[in-house]
C-alpha positions in Angstrom: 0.0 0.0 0.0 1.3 3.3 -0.8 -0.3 6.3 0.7 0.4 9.8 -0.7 0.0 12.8 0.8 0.7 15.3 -1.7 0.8 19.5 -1.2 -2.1 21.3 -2.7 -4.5 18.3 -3.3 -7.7 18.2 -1.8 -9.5 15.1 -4.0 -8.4 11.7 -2.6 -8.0 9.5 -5.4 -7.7 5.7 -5.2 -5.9 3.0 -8.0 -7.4 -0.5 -7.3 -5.3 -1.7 -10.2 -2.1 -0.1 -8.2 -3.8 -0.8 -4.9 -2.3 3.3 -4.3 -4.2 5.5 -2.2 -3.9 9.1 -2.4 -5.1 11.4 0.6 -4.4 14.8 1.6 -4.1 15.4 5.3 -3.3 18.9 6.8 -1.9 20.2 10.2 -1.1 19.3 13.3 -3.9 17.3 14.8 -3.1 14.5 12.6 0.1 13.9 14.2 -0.8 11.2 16.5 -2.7 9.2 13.7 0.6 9.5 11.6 3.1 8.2 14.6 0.1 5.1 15.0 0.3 4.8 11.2 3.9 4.9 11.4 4.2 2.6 14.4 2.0 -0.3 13.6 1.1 -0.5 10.1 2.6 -3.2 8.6 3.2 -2.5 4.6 5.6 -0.5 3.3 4.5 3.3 3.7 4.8 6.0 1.1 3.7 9.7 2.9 4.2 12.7 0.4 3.8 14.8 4.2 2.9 18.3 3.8 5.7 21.4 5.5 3.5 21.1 9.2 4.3 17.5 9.3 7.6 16.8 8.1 9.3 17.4 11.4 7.5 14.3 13.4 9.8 12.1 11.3 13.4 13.5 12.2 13.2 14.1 8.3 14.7 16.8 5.9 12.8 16.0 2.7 12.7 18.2 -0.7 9.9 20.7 -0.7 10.8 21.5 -4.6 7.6 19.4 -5.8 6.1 17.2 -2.9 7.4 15.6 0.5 8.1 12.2 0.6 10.0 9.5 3.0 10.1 5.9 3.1 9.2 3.9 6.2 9.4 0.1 6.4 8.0 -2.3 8.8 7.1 -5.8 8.6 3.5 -7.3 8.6 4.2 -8.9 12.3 4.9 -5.5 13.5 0.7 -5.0 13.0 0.4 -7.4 15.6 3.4 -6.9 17.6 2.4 -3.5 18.7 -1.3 -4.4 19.1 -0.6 -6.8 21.5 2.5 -4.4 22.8 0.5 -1.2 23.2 2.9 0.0 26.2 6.0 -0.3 23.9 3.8 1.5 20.7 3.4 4.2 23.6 6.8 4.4 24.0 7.5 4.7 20.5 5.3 7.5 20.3 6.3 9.3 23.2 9.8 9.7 22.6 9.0 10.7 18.9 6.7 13.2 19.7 7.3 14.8 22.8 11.1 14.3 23.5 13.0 17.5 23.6 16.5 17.9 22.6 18.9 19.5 25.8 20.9 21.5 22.9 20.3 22.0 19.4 22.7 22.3 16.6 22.9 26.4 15.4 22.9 25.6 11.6 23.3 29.1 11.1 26.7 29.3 12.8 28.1 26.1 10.9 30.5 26.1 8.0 29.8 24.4 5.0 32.5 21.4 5.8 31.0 21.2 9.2 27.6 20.3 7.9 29.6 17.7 6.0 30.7 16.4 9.0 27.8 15.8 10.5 26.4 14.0 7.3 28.7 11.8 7.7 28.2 11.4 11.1 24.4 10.6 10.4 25.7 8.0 7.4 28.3 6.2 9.9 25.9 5.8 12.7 22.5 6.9 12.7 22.4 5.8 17.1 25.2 7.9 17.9 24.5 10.5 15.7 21.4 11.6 17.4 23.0 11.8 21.3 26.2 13.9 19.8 24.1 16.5 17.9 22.1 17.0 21.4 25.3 17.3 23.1 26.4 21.0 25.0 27.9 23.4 22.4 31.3 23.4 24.0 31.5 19.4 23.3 29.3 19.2 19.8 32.2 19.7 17.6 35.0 18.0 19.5 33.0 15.0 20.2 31.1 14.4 16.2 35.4 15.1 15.2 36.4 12.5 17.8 33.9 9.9 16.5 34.4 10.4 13.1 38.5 10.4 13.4 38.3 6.7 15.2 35.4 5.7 12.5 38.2 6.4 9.6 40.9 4.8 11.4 38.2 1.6 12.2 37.5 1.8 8.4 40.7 1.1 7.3 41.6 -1.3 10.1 38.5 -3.4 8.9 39.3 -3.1 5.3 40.9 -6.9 4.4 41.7 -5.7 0.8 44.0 -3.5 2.3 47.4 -5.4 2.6 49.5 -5.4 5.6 52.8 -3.5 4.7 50.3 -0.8 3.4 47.7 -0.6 6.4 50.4 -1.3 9.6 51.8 2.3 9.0 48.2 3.9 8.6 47.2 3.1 11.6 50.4 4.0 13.5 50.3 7.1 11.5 46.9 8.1 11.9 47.1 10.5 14.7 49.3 13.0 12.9 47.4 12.6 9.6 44.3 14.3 11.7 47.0 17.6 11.4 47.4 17.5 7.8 45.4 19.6 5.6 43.6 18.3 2.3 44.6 14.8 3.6 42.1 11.9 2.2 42.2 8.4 1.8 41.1 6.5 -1.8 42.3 2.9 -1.3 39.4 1.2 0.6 38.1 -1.1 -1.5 34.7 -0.5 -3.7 32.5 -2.3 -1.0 34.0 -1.0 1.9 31.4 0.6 3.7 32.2 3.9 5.0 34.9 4.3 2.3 33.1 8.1 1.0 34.2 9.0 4.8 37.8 8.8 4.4 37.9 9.7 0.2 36.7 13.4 2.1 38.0 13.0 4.8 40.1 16.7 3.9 36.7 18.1 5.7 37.3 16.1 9.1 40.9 17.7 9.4 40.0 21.0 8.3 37.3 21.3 11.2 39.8 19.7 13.0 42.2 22.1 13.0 39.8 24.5 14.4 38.9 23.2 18.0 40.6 24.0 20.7 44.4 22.7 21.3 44.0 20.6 24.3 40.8 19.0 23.2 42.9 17.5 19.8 45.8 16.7 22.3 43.3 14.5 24.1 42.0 13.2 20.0 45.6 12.5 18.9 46.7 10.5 22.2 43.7 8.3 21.8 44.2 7.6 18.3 47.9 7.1 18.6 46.7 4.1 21.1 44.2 2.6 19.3 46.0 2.7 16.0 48.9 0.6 17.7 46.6 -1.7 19.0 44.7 -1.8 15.9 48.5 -1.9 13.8 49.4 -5.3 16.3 46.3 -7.0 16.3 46.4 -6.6 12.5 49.9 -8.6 11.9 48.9 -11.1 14.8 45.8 -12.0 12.3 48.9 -11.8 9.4 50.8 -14.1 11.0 48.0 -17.1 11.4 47.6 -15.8 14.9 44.1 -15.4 14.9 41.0 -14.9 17.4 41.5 -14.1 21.2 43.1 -16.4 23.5 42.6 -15.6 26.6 40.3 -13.5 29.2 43.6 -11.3 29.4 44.0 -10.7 25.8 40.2 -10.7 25.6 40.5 -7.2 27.7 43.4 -5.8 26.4 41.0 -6.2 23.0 37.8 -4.1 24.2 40.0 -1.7 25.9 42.2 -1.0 22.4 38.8 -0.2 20.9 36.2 1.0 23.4 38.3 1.8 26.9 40.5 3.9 25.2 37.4 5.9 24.3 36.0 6.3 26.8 39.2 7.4 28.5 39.2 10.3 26.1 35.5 11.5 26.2 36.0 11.3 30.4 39.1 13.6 29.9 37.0 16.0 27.5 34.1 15.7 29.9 36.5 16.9 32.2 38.8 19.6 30.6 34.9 21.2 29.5 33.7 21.4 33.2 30.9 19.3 32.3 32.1 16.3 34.6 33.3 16.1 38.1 37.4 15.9 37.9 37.8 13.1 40.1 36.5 11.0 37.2 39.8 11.6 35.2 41.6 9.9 38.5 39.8 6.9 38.1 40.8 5.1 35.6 39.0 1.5 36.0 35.7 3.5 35.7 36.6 5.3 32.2 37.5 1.9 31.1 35.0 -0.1 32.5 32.3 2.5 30.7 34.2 1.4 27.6 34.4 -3.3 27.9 30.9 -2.8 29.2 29.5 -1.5 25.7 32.2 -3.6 23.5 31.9 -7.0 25.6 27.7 -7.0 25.1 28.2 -6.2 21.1 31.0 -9.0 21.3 28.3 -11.5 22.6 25.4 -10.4 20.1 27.4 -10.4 17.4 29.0 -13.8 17.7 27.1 -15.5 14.7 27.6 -12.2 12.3 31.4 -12.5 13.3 31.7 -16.3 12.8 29.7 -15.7 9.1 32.9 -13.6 8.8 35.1 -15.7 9.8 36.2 -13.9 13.2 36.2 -15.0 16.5 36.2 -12.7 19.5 35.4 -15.0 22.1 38.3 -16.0 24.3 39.4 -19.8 23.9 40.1 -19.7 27.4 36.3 -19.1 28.2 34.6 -21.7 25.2 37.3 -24.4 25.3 35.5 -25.1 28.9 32.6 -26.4 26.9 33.2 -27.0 23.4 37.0 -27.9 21.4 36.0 -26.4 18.4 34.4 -22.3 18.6 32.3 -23.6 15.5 30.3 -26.5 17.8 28.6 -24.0 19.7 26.5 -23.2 16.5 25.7 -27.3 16.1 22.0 -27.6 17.8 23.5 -31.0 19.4 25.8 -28.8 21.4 23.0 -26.4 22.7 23.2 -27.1 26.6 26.8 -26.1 26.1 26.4 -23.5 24.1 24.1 -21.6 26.2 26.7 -22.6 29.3 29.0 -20.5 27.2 27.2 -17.6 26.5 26.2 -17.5 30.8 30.2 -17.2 31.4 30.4 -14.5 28.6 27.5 -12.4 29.6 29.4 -12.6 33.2 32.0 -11.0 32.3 30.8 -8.3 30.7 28.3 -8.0 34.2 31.4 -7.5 35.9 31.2 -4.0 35.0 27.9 -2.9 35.4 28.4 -0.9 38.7 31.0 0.8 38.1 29.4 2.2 34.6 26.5 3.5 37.3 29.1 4.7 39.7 30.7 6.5 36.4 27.1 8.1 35.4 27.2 9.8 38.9 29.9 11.4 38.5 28.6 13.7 35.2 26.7 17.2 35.8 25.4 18.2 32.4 22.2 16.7 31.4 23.1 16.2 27.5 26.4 14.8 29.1 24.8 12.6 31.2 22.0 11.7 28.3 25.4 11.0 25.9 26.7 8.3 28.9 23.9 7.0 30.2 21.7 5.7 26.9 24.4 3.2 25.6 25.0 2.0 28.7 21.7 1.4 29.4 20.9 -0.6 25.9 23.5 -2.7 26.9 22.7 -3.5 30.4 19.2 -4.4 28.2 21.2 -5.8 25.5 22.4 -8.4 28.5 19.5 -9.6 29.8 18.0 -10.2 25.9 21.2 -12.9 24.8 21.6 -14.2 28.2 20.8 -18.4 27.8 19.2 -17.1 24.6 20.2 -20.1 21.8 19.1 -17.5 19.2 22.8 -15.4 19.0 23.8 -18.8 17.3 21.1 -18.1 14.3 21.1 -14.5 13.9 22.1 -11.2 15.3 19.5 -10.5 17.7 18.2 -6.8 19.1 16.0 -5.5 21.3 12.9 -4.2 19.9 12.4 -0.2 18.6 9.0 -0.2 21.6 12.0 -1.0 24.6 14.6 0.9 23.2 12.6 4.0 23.2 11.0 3.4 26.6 14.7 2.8 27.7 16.0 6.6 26.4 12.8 8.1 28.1 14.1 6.7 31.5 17.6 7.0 31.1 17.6 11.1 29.8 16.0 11.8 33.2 18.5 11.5 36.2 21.0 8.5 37.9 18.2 7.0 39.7 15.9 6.2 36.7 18.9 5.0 35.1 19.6 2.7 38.1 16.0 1.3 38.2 16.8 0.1 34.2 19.9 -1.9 35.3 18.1 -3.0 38.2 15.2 -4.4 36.4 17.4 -5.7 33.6 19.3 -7.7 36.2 16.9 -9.2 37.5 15.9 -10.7 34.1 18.9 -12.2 34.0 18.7 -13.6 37.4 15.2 -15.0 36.8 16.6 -16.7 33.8 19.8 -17.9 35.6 19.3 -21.9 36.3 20.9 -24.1 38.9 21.9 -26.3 36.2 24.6 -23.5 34.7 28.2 -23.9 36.5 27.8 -20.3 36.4 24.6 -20.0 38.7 26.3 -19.1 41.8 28.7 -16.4 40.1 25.7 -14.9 37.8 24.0 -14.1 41.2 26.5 -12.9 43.0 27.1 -10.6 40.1 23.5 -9.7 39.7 23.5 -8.6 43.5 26.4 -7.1 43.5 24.4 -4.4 41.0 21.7 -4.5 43.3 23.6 -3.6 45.9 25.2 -1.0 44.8 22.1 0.9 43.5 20.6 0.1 46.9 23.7 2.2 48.6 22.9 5.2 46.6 19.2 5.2 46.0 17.7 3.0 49.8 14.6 1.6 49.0 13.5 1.4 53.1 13.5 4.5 55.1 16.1 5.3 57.5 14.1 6.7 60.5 11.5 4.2 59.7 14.0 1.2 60.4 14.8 3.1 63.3 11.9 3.0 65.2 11.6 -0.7 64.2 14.4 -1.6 66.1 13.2 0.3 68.8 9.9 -1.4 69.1 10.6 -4.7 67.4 7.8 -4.6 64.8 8.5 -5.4 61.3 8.6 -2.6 58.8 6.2 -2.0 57.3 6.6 -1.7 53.4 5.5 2.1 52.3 5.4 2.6 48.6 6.5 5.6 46.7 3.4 8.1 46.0 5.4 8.9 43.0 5.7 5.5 42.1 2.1 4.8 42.3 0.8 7.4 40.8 2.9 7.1 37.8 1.7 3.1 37.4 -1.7 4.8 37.5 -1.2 7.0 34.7 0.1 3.9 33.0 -2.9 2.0 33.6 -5.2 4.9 31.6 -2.2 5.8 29.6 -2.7 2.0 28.2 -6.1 2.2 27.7 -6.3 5.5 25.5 -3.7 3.9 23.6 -5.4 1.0 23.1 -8.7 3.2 22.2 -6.3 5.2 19.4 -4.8 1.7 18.0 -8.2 0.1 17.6 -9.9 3.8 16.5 -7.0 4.5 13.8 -7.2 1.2 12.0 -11.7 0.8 12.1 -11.4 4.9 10.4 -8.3 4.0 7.9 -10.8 0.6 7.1 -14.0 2.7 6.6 -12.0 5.1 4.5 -10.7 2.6 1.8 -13.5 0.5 1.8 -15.4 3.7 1.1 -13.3 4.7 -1.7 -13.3 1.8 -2.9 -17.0 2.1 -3.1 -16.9 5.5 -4.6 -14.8 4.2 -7.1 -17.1 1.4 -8.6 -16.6 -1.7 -5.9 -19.5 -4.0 -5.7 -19.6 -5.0 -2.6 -23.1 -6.7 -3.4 -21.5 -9.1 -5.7 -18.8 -10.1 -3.1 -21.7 -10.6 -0.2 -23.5 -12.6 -2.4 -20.5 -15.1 -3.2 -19.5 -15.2 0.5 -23.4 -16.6 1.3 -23.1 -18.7 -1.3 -19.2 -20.0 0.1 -17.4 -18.3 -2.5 -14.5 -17.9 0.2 -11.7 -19.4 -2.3 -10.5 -17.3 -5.8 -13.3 -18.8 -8.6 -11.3 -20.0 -11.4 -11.5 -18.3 -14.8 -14.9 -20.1 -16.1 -16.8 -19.0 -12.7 -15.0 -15.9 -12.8 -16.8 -15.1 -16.1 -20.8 -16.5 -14.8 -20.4 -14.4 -12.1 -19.5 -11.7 -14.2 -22.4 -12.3 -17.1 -24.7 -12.6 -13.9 -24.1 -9.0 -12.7 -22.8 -7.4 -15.4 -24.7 -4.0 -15.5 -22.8 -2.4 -18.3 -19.4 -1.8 -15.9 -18.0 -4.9 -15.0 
């Protein structure tokens, strides 16, 4: 289905031979019906939106003729969402109503700037959107960082690239950041950020620009990742493969993910925008950093294996398999899912000290920046722990939690805390006795819990107090915030529910009215469903029915 709304037409018009509707639909108070449309219809969705409209889809679309965007979703999403209406109101509250901390000044921004951020969008779409919110003092220093380790990741993933050529790129990198007009054309065709580094003359020329000790803080992260990146390269040259042990397994992630986020604490830091004790504590930068890169590590695994990589450490799999590739053989499933417990343990190792990082950050669009991915992870987690599905395909979780997951975690450290804390207790609920991980997987789980229960107490002080004093049990005293907010929940369910069912009875009446208006006879199909005409009639019924109602149009 395909529906058009196009600028300056008022006659919908509707193509049963192209099965193409075309509607116009003006202003504002159709924007909830578009985010429901949006959200849980499940074809392929054409909207020509007129200039008050555009903006609900983060779109900038060509207002030279008519305003169109492409949105896809898959049939089961109809049904997903209606039986998910908490996640479809997720969806649209965070499309709708979420506000932005800071907002790029277009205005102010050079033409090669802009560039940079188009590439930022092209690279990654997830990141894309917490920089550009970021405080104007990190905006440009951050998008530069991210797309400076993108290029050097680009050519360290690029396997056409050979060795002699790519070993002094990386270890080279960091002073190529200072050249000007530098670019890069020897990615191969199907490389796929290859544009990136072909311009890559508009990176360095911005680059140039920010402030000396924020490119000091660039340049030393890049010169250490690019070494890293330079020896793990000729280790994979020399048949040395894969990751052998938990040691090396570290020393991995922290080449490329703790070294970043050792660099965005120390710009956190030399901005004011983070509390300077962070950039003492160094097992909390990096620990930010293995928490992200150890969950994608475990997600990934059967998209890595497809290409023929392995970052799992022998040391944890040889435990329960002798070859990496019997963990994706359905005989070896008990194993398998043993394997994964001990992976997802180490990366839970973390957690608190990502939380006890998060407190530590006093900007909101800082703290938004920090807190999201970590929180998708923590998510991320719970979704692959014991789950035989990472063997089959790359699994995620869906778009309904993810946005319910940036609503809480763009608020402060304590909604952020109850995420982790409900996530971990996912995992504990799934944890079995029959894993030779149970015991560690809970004392992980409440070591979490117990930290978030040292910051945020969940029992009052004075009230424990007088229970001691007068030996009767305390008695459990729930948040009024709390329940009035699963209140609002309850009703906010329901209207959603109401709007869900609403918007799909109207967008039926509609085209089964059009279709009326254009010449349907409905009286024909009645008349063959009492009859039990339920299946197609082949060609010589086709044409009886036909002769039998044939007023002059059919």
């Amino acid at each position: 289905m395909q529906l058009f709304y196009r600028q300056g037409s008022q006659i919908p018009l509707f193509d049963s031979r192209a099965s193409t509707a075309r509607v116009t639909l003006r202003g504002p108070a159709v924007d909830l019906s578009l985010s429901l449309l949006r959200s849980i219809l499940g074809f392929r969705l054409q909207i020509c939106l007129t200039s008050d409209l555009y903006a609900l889809f983060d779109f900038q679309p060509d207002f030279s003729n008519h305003k169109r965007i492409s949105y896809n979703m898959g049939v089961t999403d109809v049904f997903y969402y209606t039986l998910h209406i908490r996640e479809l109101k997720s969806i649209i509250q965070w499309k709708t109503w979420h506000n932005p901390v800071h907002e790029r000044d277009l205005k102010k921004e050079t033409v090669s700037l802009r560039i940079c951020f188009d590439f930022l969008d092209k690279t990654s779409r997830s990141f894309s959107a917490v920089i550009q919110e970021l405080h104007p003092e990190l905006l440009v220093p951050i998008a530069l960082f991210y797309l400076i380790l993108r290029g050097l990741d680009t050519i360290e993933d690029d396997m056409t690239i050979p060795l002699e050529k790519k070993e002094p790129l990386l270890k080279e990198f960091y002073k190529i950041t200072e050249k000007e007009g530098w670019s890069f054309s020897g990615n191969g065709p199907d490389e796929r950020d290859r544009e990136l580094l072909v311009q890559f003359h508009y990176v360095t020329e911005e680059y140039r620009k920010i402030k000396p000790v924020y490119r000091e803080i660039i340049n030393d992260v890049a010169e250490q990742m690019g070494n890293g990146m330079a020896e793990y390269c000729r280790r994979s040259a020399e048949g040395r493969s894969g990751v052998e042990s938990v040691k090396d397994y570290d020393m991995y992630c922290y080449y490329v993910a703790g070294l970043v986020g050792n660099g965005l604490t120390r710009l956190f830091v030399e901005s004011g925008l983070a509390n300077p004790a962070l950039k003492e504590r160094k097992q909390l930068q990096t620990s930010m950093g293995l928490f992200l890169q150890k969950t994608n590590i475990i997600r990934d695994v059967k998209e890595d294996w497809d290409d023929k990589r392995r970052f799992w450490p022998r040391e944890i799999w040889s435990k329960y398999v002798d070859d990496f590739g019997d963990l994706f053989k359905p005989e070896k499933k008990e194993e398998a899912l043993n394997c994964i417990s001990e992976m997802v343990l180490n990366s839970l190792n973390h957690a608190d000290e990502c939380l006890f990082y998060l407190a530590g950050l006093r900007e909101q669009s800082v703290f938004n920046f920090a807190a999201i991915p970590q929180a998708m992870a923590i998510a991320t987690l719970a979704l692959v722990f014991r789950n035989p599905q990472i063997y089959k395909k790359n699994i995620k979780i869906t778009k309904g939690e993810a946005c319910q997951i940036m609503l809480d975690s763009t608020q402060n450290l304590q909604k952020v805390c109850e995420v982790f804390r409900k996530f971990v207790r996912q995992i504990h609920r799934k944890n079995t006795p029959k894993d030779p991980n149970f015991l560690k997987i809970s004392v992980a789980c409440g070591k979490v819990e117990q930290f978030i229960e040292s910051i945020f107490p969940s029992q009052d002080p004075e009230a424990l107090q007088r229970a001691a004093e007068t030996g009767m049990p305390v008695a459990k005293k729930e948040d009024p915030r709390v329940v009035r907010e699963r209140e609002e929940a309850k009703w906010d369910t329901i209207y959603m529910m109401i709007a869900v069912m609403g918007t799909i009875t109207v967008i039926t009446i509609i085209m089964l009215g059009v279709a009326w208006m254009m010449g349907a006879r409905w009286d024909v199909a009645f008349n063959e469903l009492r009859k039990g005409g339920v299946n197609r009639p082949g060609r010589d019924s086709a044409r009886t029915i036909v002769q039998k109602y044939d007023r002059g149009e059919l």
